[in-house]
VOZAKOL-707738 format. One line per field, with one value per residue (C-alpha): residue in one letter; z, y, x. Coordinates in Angstrom, 2 decimals. Each point is the difference from the previous one (the first is absolute). Last residue first. Example, Ala and Ser with C-alpha at 12.3 -4.5 7.8 and 13.67 -1.06 7.14 Angstrom:
<recs>
type = [s:a]
Z = [7.14:0.66]
Y = [-1.06:-3.44]
X = [13.67:-1.37]
</recs>
This chain:
<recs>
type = [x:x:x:x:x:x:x:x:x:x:x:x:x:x:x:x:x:x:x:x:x:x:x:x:x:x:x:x:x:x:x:x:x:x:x:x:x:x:x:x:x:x:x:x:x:x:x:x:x:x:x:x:x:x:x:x:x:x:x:x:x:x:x:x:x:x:x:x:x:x:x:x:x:x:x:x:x:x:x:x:x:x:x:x:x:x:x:x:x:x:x:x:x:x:x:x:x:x:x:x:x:x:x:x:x:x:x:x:x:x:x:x:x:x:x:x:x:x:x:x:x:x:x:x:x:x:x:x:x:x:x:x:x:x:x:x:x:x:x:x:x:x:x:x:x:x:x:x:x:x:x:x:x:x:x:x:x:x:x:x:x:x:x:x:x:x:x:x:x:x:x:x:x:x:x:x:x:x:x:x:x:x:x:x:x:x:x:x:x:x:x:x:x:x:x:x:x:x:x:x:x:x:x:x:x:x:x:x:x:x:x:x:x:x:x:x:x:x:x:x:x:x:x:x:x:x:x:x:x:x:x:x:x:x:x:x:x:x:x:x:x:x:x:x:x:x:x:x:x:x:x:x:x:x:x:x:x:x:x:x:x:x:x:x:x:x:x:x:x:x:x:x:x:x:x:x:x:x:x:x:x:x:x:x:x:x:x:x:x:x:x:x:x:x:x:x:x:x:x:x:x:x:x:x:x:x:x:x:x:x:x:x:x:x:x:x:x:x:x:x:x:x:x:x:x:x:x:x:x:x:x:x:x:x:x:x:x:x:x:x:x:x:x:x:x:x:x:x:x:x:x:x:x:x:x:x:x:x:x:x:x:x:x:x:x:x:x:x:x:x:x:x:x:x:x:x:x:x:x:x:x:x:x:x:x:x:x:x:x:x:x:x:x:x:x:x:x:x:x:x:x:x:x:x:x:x:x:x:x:x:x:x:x:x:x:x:x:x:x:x:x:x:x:x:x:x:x:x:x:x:x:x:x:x:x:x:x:x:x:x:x:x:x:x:x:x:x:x:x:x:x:x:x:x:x:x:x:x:x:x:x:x:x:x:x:x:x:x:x:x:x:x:x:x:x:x:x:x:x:x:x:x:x:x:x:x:x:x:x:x:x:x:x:x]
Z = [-5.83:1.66:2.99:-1.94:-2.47:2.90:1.22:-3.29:-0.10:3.69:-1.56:-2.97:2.34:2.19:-2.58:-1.81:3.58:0.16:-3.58:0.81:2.98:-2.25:-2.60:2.61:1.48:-2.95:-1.34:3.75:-0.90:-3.75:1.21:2.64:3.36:0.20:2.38:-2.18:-2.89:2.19:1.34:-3.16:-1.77:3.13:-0.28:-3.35:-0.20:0.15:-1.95:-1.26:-3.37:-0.97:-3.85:0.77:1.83:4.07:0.33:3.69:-1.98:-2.90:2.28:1.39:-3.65:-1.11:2.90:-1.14:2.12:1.11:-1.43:-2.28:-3.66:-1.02:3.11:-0.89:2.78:0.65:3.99:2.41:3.45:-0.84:-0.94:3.52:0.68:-1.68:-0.23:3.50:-0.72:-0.17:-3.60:0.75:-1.15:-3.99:-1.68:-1.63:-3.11:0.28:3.61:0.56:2.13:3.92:2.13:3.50:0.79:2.04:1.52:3.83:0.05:-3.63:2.07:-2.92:-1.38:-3.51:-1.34:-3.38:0.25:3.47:-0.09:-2.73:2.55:3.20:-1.79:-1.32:2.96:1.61:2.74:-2.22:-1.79:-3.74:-2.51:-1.86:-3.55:0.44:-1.81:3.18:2.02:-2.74:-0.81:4.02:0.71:-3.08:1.81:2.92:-1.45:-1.40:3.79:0.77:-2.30:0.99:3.28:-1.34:-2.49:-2.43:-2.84:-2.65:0.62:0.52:-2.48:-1.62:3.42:2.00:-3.70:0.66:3.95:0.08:-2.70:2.41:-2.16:0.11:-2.80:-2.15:-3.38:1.17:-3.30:-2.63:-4.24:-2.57:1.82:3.28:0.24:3.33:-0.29:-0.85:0.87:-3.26:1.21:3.08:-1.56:-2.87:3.00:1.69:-3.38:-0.23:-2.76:-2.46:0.45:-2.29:-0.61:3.72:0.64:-1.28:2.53:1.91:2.07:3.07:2.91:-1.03:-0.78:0.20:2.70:-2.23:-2.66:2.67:1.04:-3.78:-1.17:2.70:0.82:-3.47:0.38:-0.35:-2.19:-0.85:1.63:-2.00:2.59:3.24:0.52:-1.89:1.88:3.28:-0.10:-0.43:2.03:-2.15:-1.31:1.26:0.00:3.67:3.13:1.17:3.49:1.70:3.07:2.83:0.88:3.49:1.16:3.38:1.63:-3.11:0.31:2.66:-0.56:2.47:-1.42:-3.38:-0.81:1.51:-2.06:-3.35:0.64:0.44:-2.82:-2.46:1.13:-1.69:-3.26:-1.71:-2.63:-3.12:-1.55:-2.07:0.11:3.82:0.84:1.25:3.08:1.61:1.23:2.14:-2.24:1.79:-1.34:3.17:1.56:-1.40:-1.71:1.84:-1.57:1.86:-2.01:1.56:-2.32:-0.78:-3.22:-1.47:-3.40:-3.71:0.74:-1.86:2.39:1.69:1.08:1.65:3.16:1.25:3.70:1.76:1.31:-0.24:0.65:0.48:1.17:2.08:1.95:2.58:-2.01:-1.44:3.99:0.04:-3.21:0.89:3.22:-2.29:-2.34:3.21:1.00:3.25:1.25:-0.43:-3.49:-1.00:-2.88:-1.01:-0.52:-3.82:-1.76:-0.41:-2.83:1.34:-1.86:0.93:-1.64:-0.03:1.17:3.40:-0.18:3.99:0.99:-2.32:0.84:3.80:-1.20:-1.81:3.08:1.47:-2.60:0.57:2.99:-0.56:-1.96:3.64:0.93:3.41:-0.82:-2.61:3.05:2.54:0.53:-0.31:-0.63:-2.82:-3.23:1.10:0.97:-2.66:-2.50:1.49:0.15:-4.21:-0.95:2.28:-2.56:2.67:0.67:-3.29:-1.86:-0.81:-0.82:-3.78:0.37:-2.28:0.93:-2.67:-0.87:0.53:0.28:2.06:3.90:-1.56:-1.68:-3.41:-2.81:-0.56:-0.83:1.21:2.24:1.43:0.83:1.60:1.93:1.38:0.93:1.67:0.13:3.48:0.02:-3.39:-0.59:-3.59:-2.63:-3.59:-2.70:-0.62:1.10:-2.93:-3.02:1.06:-0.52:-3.03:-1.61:-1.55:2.56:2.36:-0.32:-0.80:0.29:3.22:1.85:-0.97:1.71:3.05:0.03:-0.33:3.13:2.48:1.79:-2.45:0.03:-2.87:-1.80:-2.52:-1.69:-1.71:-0.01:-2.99:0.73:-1.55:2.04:3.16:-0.75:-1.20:3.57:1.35:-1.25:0.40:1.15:3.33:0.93:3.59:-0.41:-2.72:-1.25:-2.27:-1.71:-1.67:-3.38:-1.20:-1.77:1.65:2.02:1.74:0.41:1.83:2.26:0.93:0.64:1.97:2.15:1.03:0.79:2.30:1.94:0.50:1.59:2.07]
Y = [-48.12:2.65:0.25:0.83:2.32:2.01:0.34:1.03:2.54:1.38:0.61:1.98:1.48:1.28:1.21:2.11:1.61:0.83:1.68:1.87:1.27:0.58:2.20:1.48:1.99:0.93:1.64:1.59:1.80:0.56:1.24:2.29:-0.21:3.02:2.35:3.02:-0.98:0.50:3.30:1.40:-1.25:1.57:3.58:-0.26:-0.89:-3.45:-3.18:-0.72:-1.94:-2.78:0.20:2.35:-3.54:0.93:-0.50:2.70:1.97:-0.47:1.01:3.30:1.06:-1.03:2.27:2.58:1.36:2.87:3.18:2.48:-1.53:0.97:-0.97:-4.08:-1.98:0.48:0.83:-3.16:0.85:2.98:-1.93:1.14:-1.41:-2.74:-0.73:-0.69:-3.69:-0.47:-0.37:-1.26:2.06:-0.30:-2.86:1.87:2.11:2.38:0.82:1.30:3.29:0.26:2.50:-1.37:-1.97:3.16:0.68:1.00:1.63:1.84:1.49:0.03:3.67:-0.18:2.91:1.52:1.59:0.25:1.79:2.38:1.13:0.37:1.98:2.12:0.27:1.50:-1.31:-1.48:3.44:0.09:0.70:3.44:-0.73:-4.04:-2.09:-0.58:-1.44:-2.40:-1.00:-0.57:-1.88:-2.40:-0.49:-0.27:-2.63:-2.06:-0.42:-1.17:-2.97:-0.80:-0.31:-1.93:-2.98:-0.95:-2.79:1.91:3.66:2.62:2.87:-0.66:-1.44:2.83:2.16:-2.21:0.69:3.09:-1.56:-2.79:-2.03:-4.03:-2.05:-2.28:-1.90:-3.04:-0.95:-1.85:0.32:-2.59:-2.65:-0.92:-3.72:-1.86:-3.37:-0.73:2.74:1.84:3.39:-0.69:-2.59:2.33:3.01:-3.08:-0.74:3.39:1.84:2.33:3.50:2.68:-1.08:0.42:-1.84:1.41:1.60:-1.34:1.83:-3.03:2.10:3.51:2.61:4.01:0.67:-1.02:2.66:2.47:0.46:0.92:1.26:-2.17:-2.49:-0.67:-2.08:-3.78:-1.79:-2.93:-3.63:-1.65:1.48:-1.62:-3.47:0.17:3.64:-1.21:-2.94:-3.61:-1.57:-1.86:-3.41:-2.85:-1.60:-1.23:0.11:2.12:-0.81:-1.48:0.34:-2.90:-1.80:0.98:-3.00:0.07:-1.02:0.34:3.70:1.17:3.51:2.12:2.70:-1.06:3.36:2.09:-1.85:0.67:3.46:0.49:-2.06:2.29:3.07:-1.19:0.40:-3.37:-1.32:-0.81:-3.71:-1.23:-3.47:-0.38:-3.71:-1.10:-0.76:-3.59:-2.48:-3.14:-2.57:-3.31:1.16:-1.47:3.12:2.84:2.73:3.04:2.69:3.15:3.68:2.70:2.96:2.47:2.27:1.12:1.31:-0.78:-3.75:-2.48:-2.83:1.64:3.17:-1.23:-1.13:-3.04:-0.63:-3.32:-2.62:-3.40:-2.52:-4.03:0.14:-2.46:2.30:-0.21:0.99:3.15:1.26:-0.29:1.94:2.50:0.86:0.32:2.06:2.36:0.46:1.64:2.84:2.74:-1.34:-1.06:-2.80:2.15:2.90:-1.84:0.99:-2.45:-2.43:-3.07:-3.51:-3.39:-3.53:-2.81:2.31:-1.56:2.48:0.19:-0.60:2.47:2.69:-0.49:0.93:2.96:1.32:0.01:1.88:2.55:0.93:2.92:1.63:0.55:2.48:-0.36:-1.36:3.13:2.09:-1.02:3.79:1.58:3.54:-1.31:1.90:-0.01:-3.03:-1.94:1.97:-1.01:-3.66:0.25:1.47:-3.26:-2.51:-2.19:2.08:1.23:-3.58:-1.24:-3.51:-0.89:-3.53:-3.39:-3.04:-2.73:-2.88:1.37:-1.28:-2.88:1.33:2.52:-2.36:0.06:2.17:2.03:3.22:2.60:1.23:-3.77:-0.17:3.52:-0.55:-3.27:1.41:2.87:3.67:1.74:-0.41:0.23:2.62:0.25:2.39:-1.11:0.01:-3.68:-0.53:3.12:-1.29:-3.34:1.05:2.19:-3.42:1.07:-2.40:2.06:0.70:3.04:2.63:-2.46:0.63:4.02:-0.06:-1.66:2.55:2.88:-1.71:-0.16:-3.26:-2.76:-4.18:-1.84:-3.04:-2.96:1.48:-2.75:-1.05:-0.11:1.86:3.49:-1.06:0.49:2.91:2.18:-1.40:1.60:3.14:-0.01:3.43:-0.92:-3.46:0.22:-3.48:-2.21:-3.51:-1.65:-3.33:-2.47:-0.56:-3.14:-2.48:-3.39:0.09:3.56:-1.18:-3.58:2.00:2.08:-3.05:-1.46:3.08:-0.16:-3.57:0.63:3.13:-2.34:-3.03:2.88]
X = [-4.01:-2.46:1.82:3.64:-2.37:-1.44:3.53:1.28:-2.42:0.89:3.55:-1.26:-2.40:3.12:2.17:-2.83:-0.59:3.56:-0.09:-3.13:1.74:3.06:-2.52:-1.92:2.90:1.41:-3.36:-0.37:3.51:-1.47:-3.18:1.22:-1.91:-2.13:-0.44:1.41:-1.87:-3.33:1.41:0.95:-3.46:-2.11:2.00:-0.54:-4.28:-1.44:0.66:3.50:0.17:2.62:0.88:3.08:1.45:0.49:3.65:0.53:1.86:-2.11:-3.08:1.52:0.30:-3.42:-0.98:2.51:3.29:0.46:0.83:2.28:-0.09:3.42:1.55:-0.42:0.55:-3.64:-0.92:-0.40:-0.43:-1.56:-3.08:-1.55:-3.11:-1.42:3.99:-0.39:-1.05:3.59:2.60:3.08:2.76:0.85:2.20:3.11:1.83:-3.43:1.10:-3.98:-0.04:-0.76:-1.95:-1.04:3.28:1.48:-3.53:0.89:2.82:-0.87:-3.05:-2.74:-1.25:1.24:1.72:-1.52:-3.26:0.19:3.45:-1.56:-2.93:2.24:2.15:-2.70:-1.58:3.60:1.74:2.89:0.41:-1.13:2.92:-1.42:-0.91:-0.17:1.96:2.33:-2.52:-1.12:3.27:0.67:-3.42:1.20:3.38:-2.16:-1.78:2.90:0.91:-3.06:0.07:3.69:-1.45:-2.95:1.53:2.44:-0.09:0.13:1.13:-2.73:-0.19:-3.46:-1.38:0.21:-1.17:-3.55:-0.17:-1.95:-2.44:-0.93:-2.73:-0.06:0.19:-2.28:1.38:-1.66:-1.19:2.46:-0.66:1.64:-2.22:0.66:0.07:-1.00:-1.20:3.88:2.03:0.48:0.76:1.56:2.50:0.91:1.16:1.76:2.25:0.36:-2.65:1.73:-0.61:-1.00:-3.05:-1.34:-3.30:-3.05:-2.45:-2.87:-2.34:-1.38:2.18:-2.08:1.55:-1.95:2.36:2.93:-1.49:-0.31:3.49:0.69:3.32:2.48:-3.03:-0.10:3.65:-0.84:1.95:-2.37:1.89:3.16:2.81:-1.92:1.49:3.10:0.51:-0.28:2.23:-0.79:2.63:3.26:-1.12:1.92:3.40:0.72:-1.43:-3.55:-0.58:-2.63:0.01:-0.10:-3.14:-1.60:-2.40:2.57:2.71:2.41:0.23:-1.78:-2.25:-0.18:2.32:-0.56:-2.48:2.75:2.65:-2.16:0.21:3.36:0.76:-2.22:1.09:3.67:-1.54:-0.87:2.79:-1.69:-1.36:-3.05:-1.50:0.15:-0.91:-3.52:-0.94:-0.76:-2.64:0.74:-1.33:-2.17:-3.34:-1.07:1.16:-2.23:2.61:0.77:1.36:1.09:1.50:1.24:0.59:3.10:-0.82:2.42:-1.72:0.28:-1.88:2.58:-0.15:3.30:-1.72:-3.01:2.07:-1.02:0.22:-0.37:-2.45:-1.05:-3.06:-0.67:-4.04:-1.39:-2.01:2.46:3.03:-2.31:-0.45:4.15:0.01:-2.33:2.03:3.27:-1.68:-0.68:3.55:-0.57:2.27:-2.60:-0.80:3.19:-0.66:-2.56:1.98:1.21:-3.38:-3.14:-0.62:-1.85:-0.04:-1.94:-0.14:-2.48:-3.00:-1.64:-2.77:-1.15:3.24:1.72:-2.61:0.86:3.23:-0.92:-1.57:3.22:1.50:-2.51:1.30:2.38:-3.07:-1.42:2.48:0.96:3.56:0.36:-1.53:2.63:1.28:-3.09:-0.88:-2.62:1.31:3.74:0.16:-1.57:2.31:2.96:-1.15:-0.73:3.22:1.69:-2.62:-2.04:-3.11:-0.61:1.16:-3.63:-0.24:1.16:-1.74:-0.24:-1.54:0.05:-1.85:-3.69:-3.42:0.04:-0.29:-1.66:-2.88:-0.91:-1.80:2.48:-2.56:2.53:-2.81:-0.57:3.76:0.29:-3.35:1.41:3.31:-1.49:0.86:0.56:3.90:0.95:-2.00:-1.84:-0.07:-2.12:1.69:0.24:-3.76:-1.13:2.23:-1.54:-3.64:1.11:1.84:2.82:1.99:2.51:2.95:1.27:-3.11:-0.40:2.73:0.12:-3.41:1.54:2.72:-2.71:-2.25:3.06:-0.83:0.87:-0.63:1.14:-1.74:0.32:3.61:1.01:4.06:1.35:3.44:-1.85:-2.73:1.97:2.12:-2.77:-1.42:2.81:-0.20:-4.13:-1.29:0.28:-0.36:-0.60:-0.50:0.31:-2.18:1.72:-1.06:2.62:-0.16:-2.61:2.70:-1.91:3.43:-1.06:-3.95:1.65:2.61:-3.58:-2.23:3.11:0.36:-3.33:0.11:2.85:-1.68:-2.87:1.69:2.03]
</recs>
């Protein structure tokens, strides 16, 4: 304990000498959250990524220009198998681990916990338990033993609301009561994306822990931006509550957004400034040919929203007058779907513009083809998709431009459907660059790796402006507390 104490004092002493407080980050993806952190002033020391192209992306934005350091931050490591020592010697620190970092940051994978996730499990290994089996359900335990063996003086993990109900056991609320005897002060609740200005509902649990000596009790920051969630939304949240008791435990209520604030960022003030991209409709090949780093001029005929301005000129982050990205996927049997969709509906309205398309093909033919004919079968494949509409109702869905988009998954790597254009005239799915804004990348930040790697990446993420207001009121706590350990230095000193 004598140790852990003098640790804590070197560190207090670095922070009040002016030095910003050291991050290290786990499972840190491509780097949302860390965009968040050093955005707030916090420095990014070191991060620790499995998934080689998200690691890359980490260090085409981060790290030092230094070729040796380029090559450490993009290198893929396991969280579980890597170790602290070798992490703190590759990053050059140049210290101890027990002293090398202030702040302990983690976005630990949500497969097992998120309800999509569980289903999936199943289904792939036959069994019924598998999301409890699955080894990435641990990990936050081996982040604990990492916050003994760092001692950082404040903690935050990102994860997704199912892991207050993970099989009927609210896991934040077991890392809590482990935190409490670490000597650790921490909280808990759900933020949704949404009302910090992100253009996408986006429910996330957040927990911030904040070393107790520091003598704060850390908090979450208020809602700057304010819409009425869809009813889903309270469903959801009260399966994710279910074991969670209010005012018996480190849960801290909701914030909600009161009074006179901004109105969401919609769809269309985050995207309507971004290259129109339509070649796919006269040349598939020319989009085939794209590559995620070709860069074409913003739109001229739109002025820049307030948010569109703030992506562009992010500080550390500018675009230029030209924006790369500008990658899509191919599925020319769906691009007329998507022309004569409404906004803001999804698959079974989908499929039934596809048999209206079937039917005007059908009936432009010379002699109507009968429905066990070839070439009946061969216009319905060109034209109807082939998913059960029981069972993929929310697969299809089109961008409300008037309102924040869906929340953007790691399945995007996969399936874009989930988030086709608003705008029918260009018939398809969303962009990279597109999928970024919505989840408030800045156009200067660069995706590493191929499109299905960039979708999936941005789909992981945290969102840089919700993980920007997160970092900003820790940082504020953390101010309040040195200011208040100052004047007790001061008081002895007199």
């Amino acid at each position: 304990m004598a140790h852990d104490a003098r640790i804590r004092d070197m560190k207090i002493t670095r922070l009040l000498s002016g030095r910003p407080a050291r991050t290290l980050e786990f499972c840190s993806g491509c780097g949302g959250q860390s965009l968040g952190l050093k955005t707030a002033g916090f420095e990014l020391a070191a991060h620790v990524e499995f998934d080689p192209d998200a690691a890359a992306t980490y260090a085409l934005n981060f790290a030092p220009e230094s070729p040796q350091l380029q090559k450490t931050w993009s290198k893929p490591r396991d969280m579980v198998s890597c170790s602290l020592d070798t992490v703190v010697k590759d990053f050059d620190l140049k210290t101890s681990v027990s002293e090398a970092f202030d702040i302990l940051a983690a976005g630990l994978p949500c497969q097992a916990f998120a309800r999509i996730g569980r289903s999936k499990l199943r289904s792939v290994t036959g069994d019924k338990q598998a999301f409890k089996n699955d080894p990435r359900a641990a990990l936050y335990r081996r982040f604990l033993r990492i916050v003994e063996r760092t001692r950082p003086l404040a903690i935050i993990i990102e994860n997704v609301p199912d892991i207050l109900n993970f099989g009927g056991h609210n896991i934040p609320e077991e890392i809590s009561e482990t935190l409490d005897e670490l000597g650790y002060v921490s909280r808990y609740t759900l933020l949704n994306a949404a009302f910090y200005g992100v253009p996408q509902l986006r429910e996330r649990l957040f927990l911030i822990a904040v070393d107790a000596s520091l003598g704060v009790t850390p908090g979450f920051p208020e809602p700057t931006h304010i819409l009425d969630l869809p009813p889903g939304y309270e469903s959801s949240r009260s399966v994710a509550l279910k074991h969670v008791k209010v005012g018996a435990s480190h849960f801290a209520p909701i914030p909600e957004p009161i009074g006179d604030l901004f109105s969401a960022v919609s769809t269309e003030a985050a995207l309507s400034d971004l290259p129109f991209i339509s070649e796919h409709l006269r040349d598939p090949a020319i989009i085939r040919r794209r590559k995620i780093s070709d860069k074409f001029p913003y739109r001229h005929d739109r002025h820049p929203s307030p948010y569109a301005r703030l992506m562009r000129l992010w500080t550390g982050f500018e675009a230029g007058d030209e924006v790369d990205g500008n990658a899509i996927r191919l599925t020319p049997r769906d691009f007329p779907i998507f022309g004569r969709m409404p906004r803001g509906s999804d698959y079974p309205v989908a499929l039934t513009i596809a048999h209206e398309l079937l039917e005007e093909k059908l009936l432009s033919e010379n002699r109507r083809p009968r429905p066990t004919s070839l070439r009946y079968a061969e216009l319905a494949g060109e034209t109807v998709p082939p998913y059960d509409v029981s069972k993929f109702p929310n697969k299809w869905w089109k961008l409300d431009p008037d309102a924040p988009s869906r929340t953007l998954t790691a399945h995007l790597g996969k399936d874009t459907y989930s988030h086709i254009h608003y705008d029918g005239r260009q018939k398809r799915m969303i962009s990279v660059r597109e999928a970024a804004r919505l989840q408030s990348f800045p156009d200067g930040f660069k995706f590493a790796g191929a499109m299905n790697s960039s979708f999936r990446q941005i789909g992981n993420a945290v969102p840089p402006l919700l993980a920007l207001a997160v970092s900003r009121k820790l940082m504020e706590t953390l101010s309040e507390a040195l200011a208040a350990e100052q004047q007790r230095r001061r008081r002895r000193a007199a």
